[in-house]
N, C-alpha and C positions, 0 to 999 in steps of 0.2 A: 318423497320416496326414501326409505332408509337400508341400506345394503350395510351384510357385517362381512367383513375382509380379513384374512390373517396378515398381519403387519407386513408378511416377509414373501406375500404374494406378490408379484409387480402392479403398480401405478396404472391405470385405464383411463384414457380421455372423460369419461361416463361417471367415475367416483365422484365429482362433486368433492364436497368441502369432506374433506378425512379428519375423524377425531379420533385420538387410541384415547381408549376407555377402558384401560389397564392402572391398576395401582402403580404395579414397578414397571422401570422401564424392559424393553423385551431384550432379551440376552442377543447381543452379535449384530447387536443393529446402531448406526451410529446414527447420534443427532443431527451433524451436520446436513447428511445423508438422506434421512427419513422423510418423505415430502408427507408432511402436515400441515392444518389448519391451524389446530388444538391438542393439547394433551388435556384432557380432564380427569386427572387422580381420584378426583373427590366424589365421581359419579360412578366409580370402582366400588365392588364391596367392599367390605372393613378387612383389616388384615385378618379380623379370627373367622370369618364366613370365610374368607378364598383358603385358608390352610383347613377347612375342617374340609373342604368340599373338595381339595386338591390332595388328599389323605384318602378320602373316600368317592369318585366320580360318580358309585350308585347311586347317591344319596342326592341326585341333581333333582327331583322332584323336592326334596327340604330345602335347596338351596337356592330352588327359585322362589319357593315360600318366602324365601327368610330374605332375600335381595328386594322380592317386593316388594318388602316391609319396608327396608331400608330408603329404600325409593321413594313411598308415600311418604316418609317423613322428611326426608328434603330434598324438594321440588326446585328448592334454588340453584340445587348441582345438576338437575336434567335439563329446564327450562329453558339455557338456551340451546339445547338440540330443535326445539319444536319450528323454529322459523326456516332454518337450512332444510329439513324434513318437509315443509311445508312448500317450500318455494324450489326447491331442487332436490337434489340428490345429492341423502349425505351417508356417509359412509363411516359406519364407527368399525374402529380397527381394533382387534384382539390377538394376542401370542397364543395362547392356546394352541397344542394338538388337535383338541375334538371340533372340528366347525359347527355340531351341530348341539354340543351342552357346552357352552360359556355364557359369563355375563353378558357379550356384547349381544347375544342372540335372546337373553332374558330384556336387556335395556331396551330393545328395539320392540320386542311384546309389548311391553309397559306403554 
């Protein structure tokens, strides 16, 4: 099962393994602090896909286009989501405003 969560929402018995699947880290949040499994940077879009889409939020249908693409081409940065997804409950974490147009809600389609 895969749940997307805003980073800055609190902590649930239920999350299972948290990975934030954000490039940058999320503004106000501290490392120490942040109960993670993973940070995966690299399963983030490219820095010119999140600033064109983060300029433009309409444009979330090109964006999910264009993350997909991203995505098919390396499988070695999703891959291991697939076993925590399969075996429990995992939980990719996003900063994001919109809960319902971010990457962590495209990753988790895919």
């Amino acid at each position: 099962m895969i749940r997307c969560k805003r980073v800055y929402d609190p902590v649930e018995a239920n999350d299972g393994q948290r990975v934030l699947v954000d490039r940058l880290w999320p503004r106000g949040c501290r490392k120490e602090t942040l109960e993670l499994t993973a940070w995966l940077r690299d399963v983030a879009p490219s820095t010119q896909l999140r600033q064109q889409f983060h300029s433009d939020p309409e444009q979330f249908d090109e964006f999910r286009r264009l993350y997909r693409q991203q995505l098919a081409a390396h499988p070695e940065f999703w891959q291991v989501l697939l076993a925590p997804a399969r075996d429990k409950c995992l939980t990719l974490l996003f900063a994001a405003h919109d809960q319902q147009h971010n990457n962590a809600m495209v990753l988790a389609e895919f």
